[in-house]
C-alpha positions in Angstrom: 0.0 0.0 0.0 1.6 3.6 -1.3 2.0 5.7 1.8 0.5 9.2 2.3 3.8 10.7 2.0 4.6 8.7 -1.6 1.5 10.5 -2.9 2.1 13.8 -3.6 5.7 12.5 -5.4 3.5 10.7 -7.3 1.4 13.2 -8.5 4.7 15.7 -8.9 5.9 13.1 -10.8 3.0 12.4 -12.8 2.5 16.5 -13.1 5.8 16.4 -14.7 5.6 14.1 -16.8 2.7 14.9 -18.2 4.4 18.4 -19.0 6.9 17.1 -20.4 5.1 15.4 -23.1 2.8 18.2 -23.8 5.9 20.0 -24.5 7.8 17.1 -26.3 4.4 17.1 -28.4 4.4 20.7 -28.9 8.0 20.5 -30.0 6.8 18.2 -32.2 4.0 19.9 -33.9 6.4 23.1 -34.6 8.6 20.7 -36.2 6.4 19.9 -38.7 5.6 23.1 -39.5 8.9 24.9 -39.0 10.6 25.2 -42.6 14.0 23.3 -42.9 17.3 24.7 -41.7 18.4 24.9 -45.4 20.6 27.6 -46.8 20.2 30.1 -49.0 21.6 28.4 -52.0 19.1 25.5 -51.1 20.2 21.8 -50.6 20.3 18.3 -53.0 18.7 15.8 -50.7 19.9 11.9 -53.1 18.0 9.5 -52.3 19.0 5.8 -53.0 17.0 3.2 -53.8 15.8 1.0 -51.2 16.0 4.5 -48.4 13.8 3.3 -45.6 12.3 6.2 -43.7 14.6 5.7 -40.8 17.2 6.4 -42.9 16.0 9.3 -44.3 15.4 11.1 -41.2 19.1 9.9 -40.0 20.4 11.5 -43.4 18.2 14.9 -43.3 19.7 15.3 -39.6 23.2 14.6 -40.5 23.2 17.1 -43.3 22.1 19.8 -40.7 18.5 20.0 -42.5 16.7 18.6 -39.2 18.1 20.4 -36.0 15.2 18.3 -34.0 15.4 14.5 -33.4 14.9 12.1 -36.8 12.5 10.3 -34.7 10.0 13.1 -34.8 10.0 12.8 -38.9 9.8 9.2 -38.7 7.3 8.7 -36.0 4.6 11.3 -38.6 5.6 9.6 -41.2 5.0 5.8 -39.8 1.7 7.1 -38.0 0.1 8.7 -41.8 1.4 5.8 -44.0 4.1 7.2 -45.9 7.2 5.5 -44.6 6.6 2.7 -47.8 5.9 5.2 -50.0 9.0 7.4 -50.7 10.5 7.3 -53.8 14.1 7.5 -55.0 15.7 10.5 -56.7 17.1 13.7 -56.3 14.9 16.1 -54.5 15.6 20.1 -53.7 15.2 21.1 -50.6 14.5 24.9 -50.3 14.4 27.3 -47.5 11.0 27.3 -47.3 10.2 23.7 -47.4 8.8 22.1 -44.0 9.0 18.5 -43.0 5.2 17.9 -44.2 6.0 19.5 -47.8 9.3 17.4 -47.9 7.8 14.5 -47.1 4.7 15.0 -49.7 7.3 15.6 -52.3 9.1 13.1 -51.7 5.5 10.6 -52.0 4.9 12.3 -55.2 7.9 11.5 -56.9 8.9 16.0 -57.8 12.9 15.2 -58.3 14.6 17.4 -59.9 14.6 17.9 -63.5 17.2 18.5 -65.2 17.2 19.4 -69.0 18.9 19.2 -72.4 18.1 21.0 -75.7 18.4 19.6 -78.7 19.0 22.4 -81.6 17.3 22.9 -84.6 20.2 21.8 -87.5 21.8 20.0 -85.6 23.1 16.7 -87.2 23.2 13.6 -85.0 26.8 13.8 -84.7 26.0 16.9 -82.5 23.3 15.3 -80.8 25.6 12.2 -79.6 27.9 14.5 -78.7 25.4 16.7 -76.7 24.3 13.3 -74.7 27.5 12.7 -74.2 28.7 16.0 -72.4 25.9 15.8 -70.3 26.8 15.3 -66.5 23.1 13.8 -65.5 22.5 11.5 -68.4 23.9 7.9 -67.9 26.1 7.1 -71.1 24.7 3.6 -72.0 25.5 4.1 -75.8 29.6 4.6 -75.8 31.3 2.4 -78.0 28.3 2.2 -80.6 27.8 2.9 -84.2 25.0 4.6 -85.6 23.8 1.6 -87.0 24.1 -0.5 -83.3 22.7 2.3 -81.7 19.4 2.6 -83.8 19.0 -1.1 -83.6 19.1 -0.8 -79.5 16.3 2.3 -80.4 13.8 -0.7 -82.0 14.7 0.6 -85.9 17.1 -1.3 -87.2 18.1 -0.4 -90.7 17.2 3.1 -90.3 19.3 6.4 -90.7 19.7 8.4 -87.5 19.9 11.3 -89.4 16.7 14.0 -89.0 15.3 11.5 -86.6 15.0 13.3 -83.2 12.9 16.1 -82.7 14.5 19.1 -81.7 13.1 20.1 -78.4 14.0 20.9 -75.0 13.6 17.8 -73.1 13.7 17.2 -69.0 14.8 14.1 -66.8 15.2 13.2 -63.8 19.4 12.4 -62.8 20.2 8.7 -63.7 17.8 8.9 -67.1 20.0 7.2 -69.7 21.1 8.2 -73.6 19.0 5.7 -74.5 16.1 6.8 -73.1 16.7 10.5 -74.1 17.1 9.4 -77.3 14.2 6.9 -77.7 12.1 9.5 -76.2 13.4 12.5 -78.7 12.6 9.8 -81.6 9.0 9.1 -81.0 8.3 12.5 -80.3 9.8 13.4 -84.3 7.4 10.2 -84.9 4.4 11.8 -83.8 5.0 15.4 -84.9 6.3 14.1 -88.3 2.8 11.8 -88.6 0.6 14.4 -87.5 2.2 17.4 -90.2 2.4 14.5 -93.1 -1.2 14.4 -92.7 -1.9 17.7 -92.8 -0.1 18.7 -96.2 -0.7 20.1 -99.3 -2.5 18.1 -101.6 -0.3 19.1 -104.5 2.9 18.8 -102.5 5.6 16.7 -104.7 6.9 14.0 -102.3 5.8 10.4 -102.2 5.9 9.8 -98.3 6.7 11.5 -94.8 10.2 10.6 -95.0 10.8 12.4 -97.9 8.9 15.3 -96.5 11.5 15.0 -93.3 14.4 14.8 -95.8 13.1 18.1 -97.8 12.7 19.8 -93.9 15.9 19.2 -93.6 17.5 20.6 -95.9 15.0 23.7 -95.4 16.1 24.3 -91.8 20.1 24.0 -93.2 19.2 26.9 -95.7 17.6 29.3 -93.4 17.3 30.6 -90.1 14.8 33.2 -90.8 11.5 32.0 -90.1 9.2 34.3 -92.8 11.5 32.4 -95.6 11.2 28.7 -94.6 7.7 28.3 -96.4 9.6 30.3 -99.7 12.3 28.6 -99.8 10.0 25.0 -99.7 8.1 26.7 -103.0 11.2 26.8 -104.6 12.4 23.4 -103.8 8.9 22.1 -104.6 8.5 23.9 -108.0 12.2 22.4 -108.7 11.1 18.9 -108.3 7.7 19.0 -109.8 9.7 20.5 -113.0 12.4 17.5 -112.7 15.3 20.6 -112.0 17.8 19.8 -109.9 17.9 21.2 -106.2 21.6 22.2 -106.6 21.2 23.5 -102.4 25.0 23.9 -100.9 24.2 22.2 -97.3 23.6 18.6 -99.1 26.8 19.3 -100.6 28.3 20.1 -97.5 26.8 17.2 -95.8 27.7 14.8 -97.9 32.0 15.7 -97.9 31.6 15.2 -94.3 34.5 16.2 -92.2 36.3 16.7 -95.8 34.2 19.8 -95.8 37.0 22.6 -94.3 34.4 25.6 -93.8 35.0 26.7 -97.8 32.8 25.6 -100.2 34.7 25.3 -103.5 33.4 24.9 -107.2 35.4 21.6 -107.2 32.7 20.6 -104.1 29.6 21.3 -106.3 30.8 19.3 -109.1 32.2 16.2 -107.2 29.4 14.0 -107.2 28.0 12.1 -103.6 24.7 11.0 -103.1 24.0 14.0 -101.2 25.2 16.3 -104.2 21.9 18.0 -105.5 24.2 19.9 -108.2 24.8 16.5 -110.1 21.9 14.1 -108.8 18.8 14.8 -109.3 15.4 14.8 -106.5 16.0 14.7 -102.9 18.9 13.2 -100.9 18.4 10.0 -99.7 18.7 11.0 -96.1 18.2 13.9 -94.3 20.9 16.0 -93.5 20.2 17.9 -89.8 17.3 17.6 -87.7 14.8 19.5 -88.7 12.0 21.5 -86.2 8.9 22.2 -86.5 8.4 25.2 -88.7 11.0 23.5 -91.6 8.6 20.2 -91.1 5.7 22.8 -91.5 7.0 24.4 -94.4 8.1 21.4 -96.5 4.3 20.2 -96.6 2.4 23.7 -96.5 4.9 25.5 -99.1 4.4 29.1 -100.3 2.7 29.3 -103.2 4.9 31.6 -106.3 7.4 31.1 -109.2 10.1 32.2 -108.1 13.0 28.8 -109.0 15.9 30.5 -108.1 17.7 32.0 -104.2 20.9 34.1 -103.2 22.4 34.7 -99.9 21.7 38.4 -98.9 24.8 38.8 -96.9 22.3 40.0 -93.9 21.0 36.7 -92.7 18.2 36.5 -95.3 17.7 35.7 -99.5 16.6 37.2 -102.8 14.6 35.5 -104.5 14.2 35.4 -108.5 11.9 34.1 -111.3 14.5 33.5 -114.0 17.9 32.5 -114.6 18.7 36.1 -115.4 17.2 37.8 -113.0 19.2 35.4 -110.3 23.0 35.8 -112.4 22.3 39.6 -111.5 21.4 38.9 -107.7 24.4 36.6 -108.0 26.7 39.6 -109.3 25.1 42.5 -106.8 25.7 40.3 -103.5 28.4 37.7 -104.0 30.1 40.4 -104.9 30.6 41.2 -101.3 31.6 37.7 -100.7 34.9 37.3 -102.6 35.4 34.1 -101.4 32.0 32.6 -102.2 31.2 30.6 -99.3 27.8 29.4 -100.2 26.2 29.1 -104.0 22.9 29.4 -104.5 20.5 27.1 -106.5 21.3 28.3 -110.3 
């Protein structure tokens, strides 16, 4: 039997206790509502696959993100049914970001996202190239040929070339070149479907690939956008009258790294398959990738006569009607170009 003089320690005791919890809980409430002690710049929180919530909590306090005790994260976490539900990835934690906004984020799956653009003329040289200087992307592909690595992209036999749409795309860190790449190609796929079937009914090419092959060579001969649909009613107009294309960047493309930055009358007249100045109708590839005003333009031409285009020396062309009318365009602003770096269609 507890003796008169026990109970009041009892109830001292009890008295304290029960204050301390109240306070422990209170502690704990502000917690999850006080923001992160996160600096300025902000925080990378990783997490690895297989991070138990445990874990987690251990990690956010040893980076200095959690000045109160992990259990307090864990213990809301357990008690709402999120501790089987975090996912893996790179996350960034923000000065303003509380334990409860963490932990939903981190439930939802909002890593970060990183991103890559892929540039409109590009060839896919410069696209490899791009995957491969990019620190987030796992390289999956090095070592492969063109060839090997369309096969791994489900299109064996295929040209890379023009394939990818040129876009800027985002991914999470530990996204592969594969996957950028599969992802870039079904995207041209789609876009390159949808435009086909929206074309001109008099346009002069057999099939979407040829329409991609014509867009390509359209975004290689300008970057002003008001010209792309005139210079596609030249190139069209060419082909329905069986002229030859006789367009500098198929030349270009097809000397490969042979080409030195000078295009040369010897160029024009050594013949490749991608020389429109001795072969006649469209490469048989395309030679960059093209976006989506060239793909626009190459279907949806501009309606004219004009057959014939010189380099303006500001960015932009002239366009002619005749022969004649394009030797004296030729004369006034190639004249200004001594060294002739690109010929126009004559």
């Amino acid at each position: 039997m507890i003796g008169k003089r026990v109970w009041p320690w009892l109830l001292v005791l009890g008295c304290g206790l029960a204050l301390s919890l109240s306070l422990i809980y209170a502690d704990y409430r502000h917690f999850l509502e006080m923001p992160l002690s996160v600096p300025a710049q902000g925080l990378v929180l990783d997490i690895k696959p297989g991070t138990g919530i445990s874990h987690l909590a251990r990690q956010l306090h040893e980076q200095s993100a959690m000045s109160r005790p992990p259990l307090y994260l864990e213990t809301y976490a357990r008690l709402n049914g999120l501790a089987s539900r975090l996912k893996a990835g790179e996350y960034a934690l923000t000065a303003d970001l509380t334990p409860l906004l963490l932990l939903d984020r981190i439930v939802a799956g909002r890593v970060i996202q990183y991103s890559l653009t892929v540039v409109e003329g590009w060839t896919f040289r410069q696209l490899r190239q791009a995957l491969v200087a990019h620190p987030k992307l796992v390289q999956t592909l090095s070592g492969l040929s063109d060839t090997e690595v369309m096969a791994r992209l489900n299109r064996p036999g295929d040209h890379p070339e023009g394939r990818f749409l040129p876009d800027t795309y985002h991914f999470p860190t530990g996204f592969t070149d594969e996957a950028f790449l599969q992802r870039a190609l079904t995207a041209m796929d789609q876009r390159l479907a949808e435009i086909w079937n929206q074309r001109a009914p008099d346009v002069p090419l057999q099939n979407a690939d040829q329409a991609l092959i014509l867009a390509s060579i359209i975004e290689k001969e300008t970057g002003v956008a008001a010209e792309r649909a005139e210079i596609a009613g030249v190139f069209t107009r060419r082909l329905r009258q069986g002229m030859r294309l006789q367009t500098d960047p198929t030349v270009i493309y097809g000397l490969g790294e042979a080409f030195d930055g000078n295009l040369r009358r010897r160029d024009l007249e050594t013949d490749t398959p991608y020389n429109t100045y001795t072969r006649s109708g469209l490469p048989p590839t395309p030679i960059a990738l093209p976006g989506m005003a060239a793909l626009e333009a190459a279907v949806n031409p501009a309606p004219g006569d004009t057959l014939y285009f010189v380099a303006d020396g500001q960015g932009g062309h002239v366009f002619s009607r005749t022969l004649e009318e394009h030797n004296r365009a030729v004369r006034r602003y190639q004249l200004k170009k001594p060294s002739l770096p690109q010929v126009s269609p004559d």
